[in-house]
Every structure is written in C-alpha cells, then in structure tokens.
VMD Tcl script that draws the C-alpha trace (Angstrom):
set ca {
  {36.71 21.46 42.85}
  {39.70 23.54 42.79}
  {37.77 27.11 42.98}
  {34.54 28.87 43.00}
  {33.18 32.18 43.19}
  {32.31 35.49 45.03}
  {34.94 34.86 48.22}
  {34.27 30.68 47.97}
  {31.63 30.61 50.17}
  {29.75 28.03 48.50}
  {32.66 25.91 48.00}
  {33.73 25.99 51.19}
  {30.16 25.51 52.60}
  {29.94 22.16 49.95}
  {33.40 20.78 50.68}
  {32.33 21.63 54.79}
  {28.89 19.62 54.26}
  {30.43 16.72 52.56}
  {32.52 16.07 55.60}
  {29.30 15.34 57.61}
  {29.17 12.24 55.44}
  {30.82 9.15 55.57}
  {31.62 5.60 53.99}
  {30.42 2.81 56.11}
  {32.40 0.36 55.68}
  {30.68 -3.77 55.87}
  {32.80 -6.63 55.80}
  {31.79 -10.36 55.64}
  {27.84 -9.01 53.65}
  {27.04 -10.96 50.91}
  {27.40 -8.35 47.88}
  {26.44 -10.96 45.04}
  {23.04 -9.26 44.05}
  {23.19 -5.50 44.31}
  {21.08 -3.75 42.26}
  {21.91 0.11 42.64}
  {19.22 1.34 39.78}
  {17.11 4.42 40.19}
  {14.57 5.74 38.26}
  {14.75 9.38 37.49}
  {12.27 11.17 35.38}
  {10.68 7.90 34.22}
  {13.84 6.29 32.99}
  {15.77 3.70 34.63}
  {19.48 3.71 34.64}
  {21.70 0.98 36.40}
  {23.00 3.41 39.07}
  {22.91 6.85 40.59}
  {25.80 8.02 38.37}
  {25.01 11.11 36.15}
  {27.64 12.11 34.06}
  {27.50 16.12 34.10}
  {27.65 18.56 31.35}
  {31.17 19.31 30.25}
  {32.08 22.10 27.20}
  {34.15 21.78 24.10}
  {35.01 17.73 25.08}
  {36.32 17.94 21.14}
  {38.94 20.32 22.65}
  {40.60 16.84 24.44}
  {39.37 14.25 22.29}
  {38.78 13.72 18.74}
  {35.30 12.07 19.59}
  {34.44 14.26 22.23}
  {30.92 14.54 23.51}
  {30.23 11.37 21.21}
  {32.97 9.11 23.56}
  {31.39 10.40 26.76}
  {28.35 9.14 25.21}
  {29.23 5.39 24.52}
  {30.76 5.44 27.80}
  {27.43 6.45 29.34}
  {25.63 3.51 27.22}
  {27.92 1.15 28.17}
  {27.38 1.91 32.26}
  {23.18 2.96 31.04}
  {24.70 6.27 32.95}
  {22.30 9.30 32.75}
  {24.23 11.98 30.61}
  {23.52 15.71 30.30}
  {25.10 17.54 27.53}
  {26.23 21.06 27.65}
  {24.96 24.05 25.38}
  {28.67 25.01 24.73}
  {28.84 21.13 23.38}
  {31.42 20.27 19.97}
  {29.19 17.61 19.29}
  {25.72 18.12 18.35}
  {22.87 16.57 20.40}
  {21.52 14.64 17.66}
  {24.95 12.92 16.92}
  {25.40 12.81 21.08}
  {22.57 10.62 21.39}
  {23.16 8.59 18.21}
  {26.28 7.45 19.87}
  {23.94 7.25 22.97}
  {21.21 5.21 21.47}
  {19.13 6.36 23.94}
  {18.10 10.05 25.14}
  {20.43 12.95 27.12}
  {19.45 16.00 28.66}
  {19.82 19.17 27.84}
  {21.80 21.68 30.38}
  {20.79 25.44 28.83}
  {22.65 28.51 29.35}
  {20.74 31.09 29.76}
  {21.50 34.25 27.40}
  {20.81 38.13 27.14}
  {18.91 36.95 23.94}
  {15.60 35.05 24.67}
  {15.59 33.69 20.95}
  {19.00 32.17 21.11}
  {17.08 30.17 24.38}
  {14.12 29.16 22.34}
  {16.10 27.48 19.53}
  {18.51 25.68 21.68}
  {16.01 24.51 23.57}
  {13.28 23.34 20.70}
  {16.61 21.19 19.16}
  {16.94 19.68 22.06}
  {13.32 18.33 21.88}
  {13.07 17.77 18.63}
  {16.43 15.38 18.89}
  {14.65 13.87 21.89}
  {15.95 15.68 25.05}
  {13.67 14.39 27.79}
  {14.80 17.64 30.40}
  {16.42 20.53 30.12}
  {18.42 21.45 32.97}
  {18.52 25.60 33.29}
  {21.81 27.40 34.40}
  {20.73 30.52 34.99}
  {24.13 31.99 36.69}
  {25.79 32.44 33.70}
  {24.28 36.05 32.84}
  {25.61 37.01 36.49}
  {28.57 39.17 37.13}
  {30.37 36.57 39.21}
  {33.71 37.20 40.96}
  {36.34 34.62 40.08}
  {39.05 36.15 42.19}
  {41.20 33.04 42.55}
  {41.18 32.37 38.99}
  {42.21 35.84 38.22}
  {44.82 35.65 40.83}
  {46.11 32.69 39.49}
  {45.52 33.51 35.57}
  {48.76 35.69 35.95}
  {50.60 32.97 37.38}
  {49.16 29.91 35.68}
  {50.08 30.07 31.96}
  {47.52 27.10 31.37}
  {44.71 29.23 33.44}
  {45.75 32.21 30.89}
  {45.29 30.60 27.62}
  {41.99 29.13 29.08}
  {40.74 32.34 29.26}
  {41.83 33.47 25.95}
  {38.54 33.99 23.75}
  {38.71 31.31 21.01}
  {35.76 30.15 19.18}
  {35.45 27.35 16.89}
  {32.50 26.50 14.88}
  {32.22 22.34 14.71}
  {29.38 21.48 12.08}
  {26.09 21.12 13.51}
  {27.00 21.84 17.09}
  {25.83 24.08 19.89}
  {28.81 26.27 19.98}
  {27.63 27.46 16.42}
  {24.37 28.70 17.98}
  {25.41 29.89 21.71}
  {29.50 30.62 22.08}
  {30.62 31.60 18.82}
  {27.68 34.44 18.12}
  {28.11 35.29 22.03}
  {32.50 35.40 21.92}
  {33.30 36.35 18.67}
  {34.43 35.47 15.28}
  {33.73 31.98 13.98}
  {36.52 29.64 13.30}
  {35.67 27.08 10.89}
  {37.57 23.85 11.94}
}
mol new
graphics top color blue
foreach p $ca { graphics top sphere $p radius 0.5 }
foreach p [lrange $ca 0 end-1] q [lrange $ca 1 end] { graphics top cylinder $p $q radius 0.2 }
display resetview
C-alpha cells in the first residue's frame, strides 16, 4: 500500500505489525503432498488466497471483473466483487461457475443498499462483506499532496462515470457521481 488515511496511522501501524512476522524458511522437508485448503463459510477453496474487491477492472481490461473471475476458478480462489464492479455479478459468477461475494458500499440512501444487496442474493452471493467507511469524511492528505504533482493521481480523481449494461456502477457510482455515460 502506497497511502492511507487521516495522518497514516493505520498504515503505518499494519506495515509495523507485519514486520513481527516472518518466513521460516525449511530445507531438505518433503513438500510432495501439501494440501493448503481452508474452508471458509462452508466452502472449500484450495488455499487461503482471497482475491479482494477491485472497481471498474473494465477500466484495464476488456474482460474485466469476468478475467479475474476465471482466474479465481482456475486457482478455486475465493473472490469478492466490488459494488463499483463493470461487470455484473451474475455475468461475474457465470465466468466463475461457482459463487462470489458481495463487498457493499454503504450509501446515504438505504434503498440503493437494499437492491444491491437482494441482486447479490438472488445471483447467488453467499456473503456480503459491508464497507461502511465510505460515507466518512476521510483525510487523504498524501493523495491530495501528490494529486498536484502526479498527473496520473489527477485524472484518477477526475469524476467520470460510465454506465456498462447490467452492472453495479449503473445502480451505486453513476446515480451517486454524476451523469451517465453510456459506453
């Protein structure tokens, strides 16, 4: 993580509790039969991995949130899928073939919630994972030190909103940011 917010307390207090950990390293073990599986919530998945929510993947990739998705099936990696998603969740876990969860943004309007979060069960979400620190004023003050250097930091923070058929962004960003795009 490059930044965080209010001061970078938390980010400094993560990056300062990772260093109490460290790799172990074994030679001469026979490694032959690992099996790193976990269950979580019921469902077993071939390792710890989780492959967190990430917005607008159709911003970097033609296939966005649908190539994260094969790449989850192919390592049975738990995925979570954002609310500000370009793909929808129903086509996220077709490419899937199996269920994701649901990471929710929380907004000002409790109906905007209540829909996101009944498509995500109806398409077969088995979680929803709540971000409730989005409604907070937070304090980026390195970003907005370095927006005014950073030309790529600057047009990330230019409001742009594009509508993708059948996605999230439809329901959450684009009524929340502004005019609707149709791409």
């Amino acid at each position: 993580m490059a930044t965080g917010l209010d001061d970078e307390a938390t980010l400094r207090a993560n990056r300062e509790a990772f260093l109490r950990y460290r790799l172990r390293p074994r030679r001469l073990v026979d490694v032959s039969k690992i099996d790193m599986s976990t269950e979580i919530l019921g469902a077993r998945y071939d390792s710890p991995i989780v492959i967190a929510p990430t917005s607008s993947n159709r911003a970097f990739h033609e296939e966005g949130e649908r190539a994260v998705a094969r790449a989850a099936r192919t390592g049975n990696h738990l995925q979570m899928l954002s609310t500000v998603a370009s793909t929808s969740i129903e086509d996220t876990i077709a490419a899937r073939g199996a269920p994701v969860w649901f990471q929710l943004y929380t907004t000002q309007r409790w109906e905007v919630s209540e829909l996101l979060v009944k498509r995500a069960e109806a398409a077969g979400a088995p979680a929803i994972v709540v971000t409730p620190d989005v409604r907070s004023f937070a304090k980026w003050e390195t970003f907005v030190r370095l927006r005014h250097s950073d030309t790529a930091i600057a047009e990330a923070a230019t409001p742009k909103c594009v509508q993708h058929e059948g996605s999230v962004v439809e329901l959450f960003s684009c009524r929340v940011f502004g005019e609707i795009q149709t791409v």
